[in-house]
C-alpha positions, -999 to +999 in steps of 0.1 A: +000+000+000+012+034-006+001+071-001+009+104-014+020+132+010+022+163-012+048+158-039+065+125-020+053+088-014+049+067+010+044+031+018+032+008+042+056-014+058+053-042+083+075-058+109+079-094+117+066-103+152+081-133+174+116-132+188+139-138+158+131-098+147+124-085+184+155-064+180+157-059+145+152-025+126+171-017+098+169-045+066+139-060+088+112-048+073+086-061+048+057-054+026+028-074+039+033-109+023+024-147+024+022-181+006+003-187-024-022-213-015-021-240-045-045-225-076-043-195-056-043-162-078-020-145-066-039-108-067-065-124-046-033-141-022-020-104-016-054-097-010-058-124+016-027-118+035-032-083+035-062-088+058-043-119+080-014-094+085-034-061+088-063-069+095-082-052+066-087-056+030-075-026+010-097-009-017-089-001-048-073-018-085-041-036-074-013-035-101+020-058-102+052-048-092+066-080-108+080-107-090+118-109-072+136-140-055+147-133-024+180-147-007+170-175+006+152-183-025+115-175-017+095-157-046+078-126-039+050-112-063+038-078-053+010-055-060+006-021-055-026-002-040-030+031-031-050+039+000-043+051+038-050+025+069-042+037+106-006+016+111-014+019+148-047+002+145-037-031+127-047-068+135-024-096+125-028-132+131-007-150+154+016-180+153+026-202+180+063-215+187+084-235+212+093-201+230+124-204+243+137-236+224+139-267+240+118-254+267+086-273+258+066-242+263+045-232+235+041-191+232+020-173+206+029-145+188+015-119+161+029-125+128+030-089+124+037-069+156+039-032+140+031-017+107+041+022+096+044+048+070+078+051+052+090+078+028+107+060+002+141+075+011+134+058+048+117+027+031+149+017+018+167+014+045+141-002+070+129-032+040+142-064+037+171-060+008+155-081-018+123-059-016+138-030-024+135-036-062+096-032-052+098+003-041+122+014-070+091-002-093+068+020-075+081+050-076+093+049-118+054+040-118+043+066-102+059+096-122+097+090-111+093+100-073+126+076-068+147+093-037 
């Protein structure tokens, strides 16, 4: 998702919740993302883990960024959508882990446990590496705003 503040954009950016990213800032952020379920499209994927990591379902025609391959190998296809949510006010599903390991206790956790608003210059240093392609995408779509 992405937003225009007079001549700048943008974007909506999430942060992994559980302990792994507890301390991570910088190259630790993501745009909101998930598996495609088999026969899945994947528009209507983005549109479903949208609402499992934010808790709504944006409005609005979503266009492709194209598709990247992160480090480890995972493929990411993202969609762009412009619109404006509360980041303070999202609702992400939780997972549940062996918390600490080895300890047999199970602990639940949000899959998302913050979400804000980025300028892009700010965006590229908080998103995950691999994801940056995405915002350069974004911003030669929408009239060269690239900072």
């Amino acid at each position: 998702m992405y937003r225009r503040t007079g001549s700048a954009l943008e974007v909506l950016l999430v942060h992994s919740g559980g302990p792994f990213w507890r301390n991570k800032d910088d190259g630790a952020w993501s745009i909101p993302k998930g598996e495609i379920d088999e026969g899945e499209d994947p528009a209507e994927a983005a549109l479903r883990e949208f609402m499992e990591e934010i808790g709504s379902v944006p409005e609005g025609p979503l266009r492709s960024l194209g598709e990247i391959r992160q480090r480890g190998g995972k493929r990411v296809h993202a969609f762009a959508v412009e619109g404006d949510i509360d980041a303070g006010a999202i609702a992400s599903n939780t997972f549940e882990i062996e918390w600490l390991p080895k300890s047999g206790r199970l602990q639940t956790f949000p899959e998302v446990d913050r979400a804000g608003w980025f300028d892009l210059p700010v965006a590229r240093v908080k998103i995950i590496e691999s994801q940056r392609l995405f915002l350069d995408r974004l911003a030669d779509r929408e009239g060269n705003l690239r900072s």
